[in-house]
N, C-alpha and C positions, 0 to 999 in steps of 0.2 A: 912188116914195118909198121911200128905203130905213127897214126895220122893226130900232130899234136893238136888240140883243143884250141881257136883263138880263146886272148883273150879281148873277151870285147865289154866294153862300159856301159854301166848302167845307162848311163845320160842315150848312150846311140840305140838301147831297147825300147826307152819311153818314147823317144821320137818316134821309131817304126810304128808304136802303137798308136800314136796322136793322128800320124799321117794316115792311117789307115781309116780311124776314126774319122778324120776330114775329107777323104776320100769319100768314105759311106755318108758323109752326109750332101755332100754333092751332088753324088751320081746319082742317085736316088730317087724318082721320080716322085710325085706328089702323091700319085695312086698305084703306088707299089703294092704288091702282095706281102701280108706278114704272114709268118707262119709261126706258133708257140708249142712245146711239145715239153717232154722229159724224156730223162734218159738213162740208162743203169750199165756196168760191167764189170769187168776184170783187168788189170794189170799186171804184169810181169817187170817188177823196178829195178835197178843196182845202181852202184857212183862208180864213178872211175875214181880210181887209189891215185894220192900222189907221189911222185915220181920214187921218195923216201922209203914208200913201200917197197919192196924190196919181193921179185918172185913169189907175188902174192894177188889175187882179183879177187874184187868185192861178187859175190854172188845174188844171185836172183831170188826177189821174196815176192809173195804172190800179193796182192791188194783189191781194192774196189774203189768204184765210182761212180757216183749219183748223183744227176741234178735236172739242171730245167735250161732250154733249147730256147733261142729269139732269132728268127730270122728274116732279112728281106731277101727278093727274088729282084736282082736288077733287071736283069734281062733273061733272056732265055737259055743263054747258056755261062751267066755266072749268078753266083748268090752271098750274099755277105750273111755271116752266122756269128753270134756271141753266144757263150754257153759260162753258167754260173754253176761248178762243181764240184761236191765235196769227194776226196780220193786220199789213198793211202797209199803211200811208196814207200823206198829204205831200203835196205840194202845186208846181208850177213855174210859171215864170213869161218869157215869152223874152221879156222887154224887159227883164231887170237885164242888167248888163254888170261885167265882172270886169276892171278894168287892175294886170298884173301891173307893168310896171317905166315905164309911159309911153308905151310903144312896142309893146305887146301886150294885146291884149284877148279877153275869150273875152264873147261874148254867152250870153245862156241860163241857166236856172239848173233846175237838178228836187233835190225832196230828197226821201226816204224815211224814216218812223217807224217802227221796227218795238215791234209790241207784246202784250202780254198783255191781253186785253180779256174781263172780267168781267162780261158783262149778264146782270139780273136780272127776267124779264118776266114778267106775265100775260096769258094766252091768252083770250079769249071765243071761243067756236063760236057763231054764230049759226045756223048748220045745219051737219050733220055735214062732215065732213072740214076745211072752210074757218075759218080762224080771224084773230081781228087781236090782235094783239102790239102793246105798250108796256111799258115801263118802264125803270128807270136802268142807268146802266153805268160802271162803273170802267174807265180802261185805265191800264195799268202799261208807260209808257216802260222799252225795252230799253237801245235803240239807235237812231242818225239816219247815215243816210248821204246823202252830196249829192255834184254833179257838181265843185264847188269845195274836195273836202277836201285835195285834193293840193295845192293851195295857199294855201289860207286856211282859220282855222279860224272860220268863217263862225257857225252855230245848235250849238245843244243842245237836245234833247230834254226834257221836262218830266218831271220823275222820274216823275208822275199826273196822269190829265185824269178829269173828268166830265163824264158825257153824258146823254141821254135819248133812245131809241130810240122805232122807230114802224115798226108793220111789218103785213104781210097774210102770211100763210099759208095751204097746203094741205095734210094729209095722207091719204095712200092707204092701201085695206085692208091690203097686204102691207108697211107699213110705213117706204114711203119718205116722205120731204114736203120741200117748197121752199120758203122763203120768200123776202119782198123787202121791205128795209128803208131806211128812214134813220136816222140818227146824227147827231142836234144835239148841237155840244160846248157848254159851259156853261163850259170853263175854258182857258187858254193849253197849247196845244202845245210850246212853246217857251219855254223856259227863260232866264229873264230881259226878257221880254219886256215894255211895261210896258202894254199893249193890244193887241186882237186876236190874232189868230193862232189861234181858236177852230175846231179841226176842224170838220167835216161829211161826211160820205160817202152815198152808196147803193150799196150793196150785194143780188146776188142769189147766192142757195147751196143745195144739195141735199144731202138726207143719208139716215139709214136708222137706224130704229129698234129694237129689242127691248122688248117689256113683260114686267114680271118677275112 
């Protein structure tokens, strides 16, 4: 049985990110610990098709992502973390078919989002180094590249998506840590779309920190 998608409004994503923001500046102590890092990996992207698609799933396209880590340490067992990161997702599909003039066709389709992806998480440690991570995520459509741009101009990219992350983590003494996530979208990738097309990924990434 498939589990349908809410849909849920712009307007109730930016809240969640406001309140969390207002949250993290609250709780916060004056002499908190920061910590700054970067960080690098791989994704595994696709959308869910909608419903019109018909005995057909958008397939998995492999990507990356890299950027730069900001964190406080509230207390000893939570931590509030923003990360500013460039990553590539999107989605293929080799059962569309592309007929240029009648008499030529190109089967296959892959496309590429590239983006600026904003998540805003808390950390729990339930024992030292190991942590689990949630919370929301902006991403800000660059650019879309697909296999069909030299001949048709096929998608567009969605100026912004929202999402809601889910992830486990580890950190080590000397400051490296790995995590591994997923990324439920909440909103259309695809620009004009009039359902589905709601990202998703997993993603693993390593990176290395400084505390200040």
């Amino acid at each position: 049985m498939k589990i349908p998608y809410p849909d849920i409004p712009l307007n109730f994503c930016r809240k969640c990110i406001l309140a969390l923001l207002l949250l993290w500046l609250v709780v916060t102590p004056i002499r908190a610990q920061w910590s700054v890092g970067g960080k690098a990996g791989i994704n595994w992207a696709t959308v869910r098709y909608p419903k019109n698609i018909l005995n057909d799933k958008a397939g998995f396209i492999t990507g990356g992502q890299a950027g730069i880590v900001v964190a406080y340490q509230l207390s000893r067992y939570f931590d509030m973390q923003a990360e500013l990161l460039y990553a590539t997702h999107g989605y293929k599909d080799d059962n569309l078919y592309l007929n240029y003039d009648g008499n030529a066709s190109q089967k296959g389709y892959s496309c590429r989002i590239h983006y600026i992806e904003i998540p805003l998480l808390v950390k729990y440690y339930p024992i030292a180094g190991f942590n689990i991570q949630a919370g929301p995520q902006l991403g800000i459509g660059v650019s879309l590249s697909d296999s069909w741009q030299e001949a048709v101009d096929f998608q567009q990219q969605a100026k912004t998506e929202f999402g809601v992350v889910f992830g486990l983590g580890y950190e080590f003494d000397f400051g490296g840590f790995v995590d591994a996530r997923y990324n439920l979208g909440l909103t259309r990738s695809i620009q004009g779309a009039e359902s589905g097309y709601e990202g998703h990924n997993i993603n693993i990434s390593a990176g290395y920190r400084l505390y200040l």
